[in-house]
N, C-alpha and C positions, 0 to 999 in steps of 0.2 A: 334727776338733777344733773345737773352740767359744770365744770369748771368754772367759774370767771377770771377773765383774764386781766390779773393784775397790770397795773401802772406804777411809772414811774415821776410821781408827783410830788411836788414841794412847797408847804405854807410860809408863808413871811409873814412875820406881824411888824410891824412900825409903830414904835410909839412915843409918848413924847421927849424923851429926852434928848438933849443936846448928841447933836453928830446924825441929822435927816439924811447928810448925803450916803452914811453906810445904808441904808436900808435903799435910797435909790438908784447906789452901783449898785449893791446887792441883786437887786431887781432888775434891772440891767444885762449881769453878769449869766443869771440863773436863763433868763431868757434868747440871752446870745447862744447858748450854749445848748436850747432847742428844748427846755426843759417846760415844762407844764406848770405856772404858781398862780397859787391860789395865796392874792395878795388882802391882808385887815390895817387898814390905816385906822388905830385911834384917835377921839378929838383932839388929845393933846398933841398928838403929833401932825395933825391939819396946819395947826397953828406955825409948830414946828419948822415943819416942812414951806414955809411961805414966810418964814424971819429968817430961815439960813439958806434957802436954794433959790432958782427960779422953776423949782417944779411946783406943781399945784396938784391934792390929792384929784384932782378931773384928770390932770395927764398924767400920773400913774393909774387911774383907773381904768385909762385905755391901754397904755401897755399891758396891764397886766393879765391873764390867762382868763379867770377869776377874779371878781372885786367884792368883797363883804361887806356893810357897816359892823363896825366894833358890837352894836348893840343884836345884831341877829347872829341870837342861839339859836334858830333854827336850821343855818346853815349845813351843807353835809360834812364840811371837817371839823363840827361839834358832837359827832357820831362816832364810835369806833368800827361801828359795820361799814363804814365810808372808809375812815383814816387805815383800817388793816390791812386792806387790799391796794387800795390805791398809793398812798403818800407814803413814802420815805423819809422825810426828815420832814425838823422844821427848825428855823432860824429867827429868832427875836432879835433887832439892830435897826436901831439902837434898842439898847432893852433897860425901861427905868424902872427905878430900884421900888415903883409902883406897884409896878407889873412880876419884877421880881419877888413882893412882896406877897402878892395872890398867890402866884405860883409854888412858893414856899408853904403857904396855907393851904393850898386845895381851894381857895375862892372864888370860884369861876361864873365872875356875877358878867362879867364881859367875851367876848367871842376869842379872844388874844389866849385869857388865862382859860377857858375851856379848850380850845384847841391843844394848847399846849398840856393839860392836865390830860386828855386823851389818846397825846402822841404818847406821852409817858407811860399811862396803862396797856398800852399797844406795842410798848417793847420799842418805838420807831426812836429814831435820834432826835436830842434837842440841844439846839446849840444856842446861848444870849449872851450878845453883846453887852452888857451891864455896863452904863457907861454915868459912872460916878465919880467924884473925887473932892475933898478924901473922905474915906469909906466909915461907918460908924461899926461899932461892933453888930448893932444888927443887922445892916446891911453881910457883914462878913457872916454870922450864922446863917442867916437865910441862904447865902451861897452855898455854904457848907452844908447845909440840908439839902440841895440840889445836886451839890455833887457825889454826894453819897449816894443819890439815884441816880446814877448815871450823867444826870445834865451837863454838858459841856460848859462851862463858862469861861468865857473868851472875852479880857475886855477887850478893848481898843486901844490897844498900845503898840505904838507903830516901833517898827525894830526900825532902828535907826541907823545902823551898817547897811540898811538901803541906799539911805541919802536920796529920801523922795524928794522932787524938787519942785514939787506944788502940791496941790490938797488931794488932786486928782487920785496922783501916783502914790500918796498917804492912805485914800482911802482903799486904792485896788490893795495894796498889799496887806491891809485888815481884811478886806473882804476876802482874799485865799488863805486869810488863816485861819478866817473863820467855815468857810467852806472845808478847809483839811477835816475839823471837827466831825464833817458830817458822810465824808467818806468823796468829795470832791476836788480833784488836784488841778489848778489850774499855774500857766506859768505867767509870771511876773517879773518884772526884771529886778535883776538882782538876789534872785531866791537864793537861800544858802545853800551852800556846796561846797564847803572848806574852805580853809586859809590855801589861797594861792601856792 
């Protein structure tokens, strides 16, 4: 037997909730930066993605590294002999309180909430934009069940000592906080650094 020589790869899921453009800087971002994704657009977020962008899930299909339908479990980042070696994190964003909800259960009737249920047995980071409001109590336990396993949960909530001054420069500065989570620093303008 021989080594394999691990990679350094990264899954996105996108799904439907309000705020399609974090998931396509995300995608954007991840790929500028020379990284390898292995990108799952859900139906809801088809829809999504074509009432709040001008991206359509065909051109993120071509950006992306990897393209899945949400419905194939046969995928290799539905494996953990794939996700152990390979893939480093993974980032849910937007992430609805849907998908939050599988994932809270272990229900991984879709490729989104399997991915993510085997990044978690595989020890790899997971980071979801949960973008709800305002929040029910069981939306906040199923969080609280996540974060008690490690899951990062990061909503979307833009620090506003940036003073983004359009959606663009809103969404980069979610998208490096959400990156921070997963062990990725990127710079943004106006990152904090003290009071002057």
């Amino acid at each position: 037997m021989k080594q394999i020589e691990t990679r350094q790869e990264y899954i996105l899921g996108i799904t439907g909730a309000s705020g399609a453009v974090l998931g396509v800087r995300m995608l954007e971002v991840l790929l500028a930066l020379g990284l390898p994704v292995h990108l799952v657009v859900s139906e809801a977020a088809k829809m999504t993605l074509r009432e709040e962008t001008d991206h359509s899930p065909e051109d993120l299909k071509r950006l992306a590294t990897f393209f899945y339908d949400d419905r194939d479990l046969g995928a290799p980042i539905s494996s953990g002999s794939y996700v152990s070696p390979y893939v480093s994190a993974m980032i849910i964003a937007p992430c609805s309180m849907k998908s939050l909800a599988a994932i809270a259960a272990g229900y991984t009737e879709t490729l989104i909430a399997r991915a993510a249920d085997v990044v978690q047995k595989e020890g790899k980071r997971l980071a979801l934009a949960v973008r709800e409001s305002p929040l029910t109590a069981i939306h906040l336990e199923q969080m609280l069940t996540l974060a008690r396993s490690g899951v990062r949960i990061v909503p979307p909530v833009p620090p506003f000592y940036q003073r983004a001054a359009t959606v663009g420069e809103l969404a980069d500065q979610i998208v490096a906080r959400v990156l921070d989570q997963i062990g990725i620093h990127i710079d943004v303008p106006n990152r904090w650094r003290g009071t002057p």
